[in-house]
VOGU-3710 file (C-alpha; in Angstrom, 3 decimals, decimal comma):
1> xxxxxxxxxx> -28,317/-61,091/4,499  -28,725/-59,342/1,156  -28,616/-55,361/1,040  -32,163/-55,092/1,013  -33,010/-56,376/3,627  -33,393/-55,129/7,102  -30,461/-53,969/9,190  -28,667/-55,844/11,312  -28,369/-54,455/14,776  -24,872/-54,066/16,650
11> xxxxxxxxxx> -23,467/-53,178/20,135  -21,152/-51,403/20,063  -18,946/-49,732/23,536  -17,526/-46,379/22,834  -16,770/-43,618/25,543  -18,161/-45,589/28,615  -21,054/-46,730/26,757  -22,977/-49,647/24,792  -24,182/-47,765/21,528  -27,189/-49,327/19,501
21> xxxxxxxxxx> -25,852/-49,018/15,712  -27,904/-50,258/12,807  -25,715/-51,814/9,594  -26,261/-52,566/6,285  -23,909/-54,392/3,444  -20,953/-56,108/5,270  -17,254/-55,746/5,037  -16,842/-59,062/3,867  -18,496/-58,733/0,691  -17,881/-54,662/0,201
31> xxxxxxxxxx> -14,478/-53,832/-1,593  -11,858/-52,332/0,650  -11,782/-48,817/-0,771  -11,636/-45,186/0,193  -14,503/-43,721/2,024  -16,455/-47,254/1,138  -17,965/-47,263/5,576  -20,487/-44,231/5,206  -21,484/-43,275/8,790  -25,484/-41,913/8,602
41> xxxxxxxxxx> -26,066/-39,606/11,894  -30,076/-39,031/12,467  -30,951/-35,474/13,842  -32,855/-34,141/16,911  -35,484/-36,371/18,378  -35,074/-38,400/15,747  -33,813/-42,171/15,808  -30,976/-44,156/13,461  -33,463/-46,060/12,299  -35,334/-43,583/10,219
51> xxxxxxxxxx> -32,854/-44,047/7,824  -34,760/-47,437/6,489  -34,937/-45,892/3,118  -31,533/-44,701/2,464  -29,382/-47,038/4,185  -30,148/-50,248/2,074  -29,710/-48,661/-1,076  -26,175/-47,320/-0,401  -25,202/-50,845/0,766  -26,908/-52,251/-2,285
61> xxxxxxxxxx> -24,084/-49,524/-4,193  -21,578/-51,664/-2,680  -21,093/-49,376/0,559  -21,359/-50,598/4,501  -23,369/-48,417/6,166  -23,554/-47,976/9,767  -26,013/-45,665/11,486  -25,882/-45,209/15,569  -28,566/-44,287/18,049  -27,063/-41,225/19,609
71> xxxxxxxxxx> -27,080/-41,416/23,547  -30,534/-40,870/24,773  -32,645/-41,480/21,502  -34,348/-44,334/19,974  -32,413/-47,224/21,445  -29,180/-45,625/22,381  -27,638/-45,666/25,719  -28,696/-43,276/28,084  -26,238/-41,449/30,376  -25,932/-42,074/34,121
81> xxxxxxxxxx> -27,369/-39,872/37,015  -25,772/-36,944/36,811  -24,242/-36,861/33,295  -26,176/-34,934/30,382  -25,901/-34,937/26,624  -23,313/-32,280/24,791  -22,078/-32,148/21,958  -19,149/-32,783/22,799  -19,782/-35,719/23,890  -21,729/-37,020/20,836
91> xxxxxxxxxx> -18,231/-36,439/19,178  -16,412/-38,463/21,136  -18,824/-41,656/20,477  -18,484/-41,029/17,028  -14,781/-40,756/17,206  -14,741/-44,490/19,032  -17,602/-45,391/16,876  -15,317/-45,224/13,856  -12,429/-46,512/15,162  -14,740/-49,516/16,386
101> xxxxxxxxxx> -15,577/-49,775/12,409  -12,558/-49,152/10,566  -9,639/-52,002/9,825  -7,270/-49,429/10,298  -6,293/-45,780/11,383  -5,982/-44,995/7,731  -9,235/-46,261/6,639  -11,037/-43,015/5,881  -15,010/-42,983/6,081  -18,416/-41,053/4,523
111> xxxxxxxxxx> -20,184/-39,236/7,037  -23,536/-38,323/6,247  -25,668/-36,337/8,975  -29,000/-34,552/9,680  -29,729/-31,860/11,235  -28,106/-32,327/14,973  -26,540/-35,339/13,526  -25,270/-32,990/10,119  -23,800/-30,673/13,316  -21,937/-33,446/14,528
121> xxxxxxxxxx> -20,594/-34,251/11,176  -19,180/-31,122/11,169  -17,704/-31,223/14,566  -16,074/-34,308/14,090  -15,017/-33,724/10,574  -13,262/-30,361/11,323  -11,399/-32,733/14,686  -10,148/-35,298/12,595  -9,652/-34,381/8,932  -7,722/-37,588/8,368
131> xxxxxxxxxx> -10,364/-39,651/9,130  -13,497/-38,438/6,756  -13,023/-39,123/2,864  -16,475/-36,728/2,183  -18,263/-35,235/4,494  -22,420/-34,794/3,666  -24,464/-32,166/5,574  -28,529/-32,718/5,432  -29,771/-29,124/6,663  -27,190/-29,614/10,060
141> xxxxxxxxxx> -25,822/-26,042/10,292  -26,688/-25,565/13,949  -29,823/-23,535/14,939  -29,779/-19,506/15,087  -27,557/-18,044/17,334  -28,510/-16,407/20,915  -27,184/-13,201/22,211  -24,591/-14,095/25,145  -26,277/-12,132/26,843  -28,737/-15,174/27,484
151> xxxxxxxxxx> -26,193/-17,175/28,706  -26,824/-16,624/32,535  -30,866/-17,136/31,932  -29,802/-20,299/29,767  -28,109/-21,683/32,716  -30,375/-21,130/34,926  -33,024/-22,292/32,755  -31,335/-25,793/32,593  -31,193/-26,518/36,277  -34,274/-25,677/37,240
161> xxxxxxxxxx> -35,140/-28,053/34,041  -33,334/-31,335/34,693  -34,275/-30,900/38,556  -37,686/-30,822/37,259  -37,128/-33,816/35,319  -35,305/-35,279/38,111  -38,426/-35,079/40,584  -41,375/-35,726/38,525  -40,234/-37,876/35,661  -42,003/-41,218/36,561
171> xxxxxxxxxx> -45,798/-39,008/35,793  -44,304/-37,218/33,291  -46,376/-36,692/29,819  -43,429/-38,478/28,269  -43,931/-41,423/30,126  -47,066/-41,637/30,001  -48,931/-44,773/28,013  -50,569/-43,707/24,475  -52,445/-45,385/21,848  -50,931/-45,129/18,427
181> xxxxxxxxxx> -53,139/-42,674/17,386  -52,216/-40,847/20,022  -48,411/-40,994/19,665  -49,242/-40,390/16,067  -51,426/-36,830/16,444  -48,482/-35,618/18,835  -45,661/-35,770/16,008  -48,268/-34,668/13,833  -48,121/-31,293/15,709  -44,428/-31,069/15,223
191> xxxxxxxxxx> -44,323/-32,159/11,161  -47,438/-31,073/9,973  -46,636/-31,198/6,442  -45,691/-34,917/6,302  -48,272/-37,351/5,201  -49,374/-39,384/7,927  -48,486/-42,745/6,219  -44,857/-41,211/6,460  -45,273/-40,671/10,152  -47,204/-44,255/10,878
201> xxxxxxxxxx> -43,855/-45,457/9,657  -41,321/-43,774/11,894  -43,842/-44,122/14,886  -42,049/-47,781/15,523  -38,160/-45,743/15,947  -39,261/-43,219/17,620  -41,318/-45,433/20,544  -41,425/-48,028/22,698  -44,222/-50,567/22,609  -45,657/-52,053/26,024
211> xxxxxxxxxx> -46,792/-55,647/25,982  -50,727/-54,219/26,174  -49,544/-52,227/23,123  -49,442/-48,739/24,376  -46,808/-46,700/23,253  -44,188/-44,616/25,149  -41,041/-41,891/23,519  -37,891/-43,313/22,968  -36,052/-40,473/24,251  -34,360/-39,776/27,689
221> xxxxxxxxxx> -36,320/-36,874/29,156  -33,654/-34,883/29,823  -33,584/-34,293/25,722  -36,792/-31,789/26,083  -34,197/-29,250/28,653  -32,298/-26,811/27,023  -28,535/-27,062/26,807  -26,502/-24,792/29,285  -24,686/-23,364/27,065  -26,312/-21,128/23,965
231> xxxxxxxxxx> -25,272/-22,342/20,341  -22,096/-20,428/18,944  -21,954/-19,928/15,003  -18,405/-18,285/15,413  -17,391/-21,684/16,913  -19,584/-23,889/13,734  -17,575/-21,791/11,294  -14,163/-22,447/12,875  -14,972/-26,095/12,409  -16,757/-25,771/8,888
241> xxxxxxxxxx> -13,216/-23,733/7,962  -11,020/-26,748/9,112  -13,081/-29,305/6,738  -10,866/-30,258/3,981  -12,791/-33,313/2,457  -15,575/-32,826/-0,288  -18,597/-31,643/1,336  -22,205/-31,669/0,215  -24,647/-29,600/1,458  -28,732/-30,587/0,586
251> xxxxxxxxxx> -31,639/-28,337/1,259  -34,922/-29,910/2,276  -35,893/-26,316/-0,131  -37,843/-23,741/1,153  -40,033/-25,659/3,786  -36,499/-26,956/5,141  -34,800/-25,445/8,218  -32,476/-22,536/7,247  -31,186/-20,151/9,941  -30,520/-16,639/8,805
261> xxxxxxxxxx> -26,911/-16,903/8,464  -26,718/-20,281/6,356  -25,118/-18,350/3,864  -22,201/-17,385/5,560  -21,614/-21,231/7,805  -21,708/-22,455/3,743  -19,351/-20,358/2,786  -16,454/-21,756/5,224  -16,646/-25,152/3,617  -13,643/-24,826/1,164
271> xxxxxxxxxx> -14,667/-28,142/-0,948  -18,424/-27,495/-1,065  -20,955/-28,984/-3,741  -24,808/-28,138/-3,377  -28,024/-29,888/-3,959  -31,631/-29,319/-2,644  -34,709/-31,700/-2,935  -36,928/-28,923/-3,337  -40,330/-30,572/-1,721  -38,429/-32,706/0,732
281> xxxxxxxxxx> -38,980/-30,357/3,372  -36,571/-30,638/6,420  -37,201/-34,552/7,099  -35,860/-35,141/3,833  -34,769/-39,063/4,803  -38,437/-39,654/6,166  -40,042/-37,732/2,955  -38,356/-38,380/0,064  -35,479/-41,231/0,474  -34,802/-42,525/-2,662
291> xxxxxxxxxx> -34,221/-39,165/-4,369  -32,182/-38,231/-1,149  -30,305/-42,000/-1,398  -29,698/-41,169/-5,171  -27,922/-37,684/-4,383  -25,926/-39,457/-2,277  -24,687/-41,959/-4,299  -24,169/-39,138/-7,230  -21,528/-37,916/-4,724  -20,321/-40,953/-3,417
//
């Protein structure tokens, strides 16, 4: 397989579960060097293979590049009845993930994530310092932060949620068949800026395809509840402050996704570089890869 091609697909078990994780480049023909395995982490409702633009061009740079499913999107492994998704959890795949990956315990890697994924990053980067040779954060600073006063509605919230999920999920709208069109007009509504080209192209990472062609989410409905717990920024920047590694931070620019306090979660990164892609927007791998895959490589 040369670089450029597609990616080969990999399963790979890690905390309990068989993870779907996309590769480009191989160790056998990439030089054993520091921070050479760059790990991509997809965001949100988003899928690993979204990164089709970026990944072969860092392998072509002589890097391997591995990019998972996270459990419950595109075709990653979805938890068992009962279980839910957390972030800590997400963590702890990666942290098996890598080990899965690396020849050794001092092998350090490049982890590159977006949005939840650029979250993750963080959390895992700040946990094991030894393990991450630079650490790249696409617009993943965590969303704003809630009161705690919220936290008992929150709670509440996400019980009566999953047991809603729980009772009615086989007629849910989720589940139910669409035409491409269709699928395509509904993530429309959530990136109306992107040129629908752009979105025709993710459509086939983001769904599953029937054999009478109809098209259903690749997600595990249980993604559209809220989390129990409200996001914490104090607990972020505790993380972002025990980064040692390079970091990078890129901004999608002004039609990228920027809570109020970005400022300040930047500002705990002791090793930080910037860059922004000013048009990108916040889907900067789906909108503009090759500029994004050429920052990258700048600080690779």
């Amino acid at each position: 397989m040369t670089t450029m091609e597609r990616a080969t697909s990999e399963i790979i078990f890690a905390n309990g579960l068989s993870h779907a994780v996309l590769r480009w480049g191989s160790s056998e023909t990439a030089p054993a060097r520091d921070g050479r395995i760059v790990m991509l982490l997809h965001g949100y409702m988003d899928a690993a293979g979204t990164f089709a633009g970026v990944g072969p061009k860092l392998a072509a740079a002589g890097h391997v590049v591995y990019a998972p499913d996270f459990r419950g999107f595109g075709a990653g492994a979805r938890v068992p009845e009962g279980a839910y998704y957390h972030f800590a959890d997400y963590v702890f795949d990666l942290a098996e993930i890598i080990a899965h990956v690396t020849k050794s315990t001092q092998e350090r890697v490049t982890v590159v994530g977006h949005s939840m994924g650029g979250t993750v990053a963080t959390l895992y980067t700040g946990s094991f310092t030894e393990r991450v040779a630079k650490l790249v954060n696409l617009e993943g600073l965590g969303p704003p932060e809630l009161d705690v006063s919220v936290a008992p509605v929150r709670m509440r919230r996400w019980v009566d949620e999953v047991m809603k999920i729980r009772a009615t999920d086989a007629a849910a709208p989720h589940r139910r068949p669409m035409t491409e069109d269709e699928a395509l007009s509904r993530l429309a509504m959530n990136h109306g800026r992107i040129p629908r080209d752009i979105l025709r192209a993710q459509l086939p990472h983001l769904t599953r395809k029937a054999p009478d062609g109809s098209l259903t989410w690749a997600f595990d409905p249980l993604h559209r509840t809220p989390s129990p717990t409200p996001f914490s920024a104090h607990v972020f920047r505790a993380f972002a402050r025990a980064v040692t590694c390079p970091t990078l931070f890129i901004s999608g620019g002004p039609h990228g996704f920027h809570p109020p306090d970005e400022e300040e979660r930047l500002s705990e990164f002791k090793n930080l570089s910037r860059k922004e892609l000013s048009e990108a927007g916040h889907m900067m791998h789906w909108t503009e890869p090759t500029p994004l895959a050429e920052l990258l490589l700048e600080f690779l």
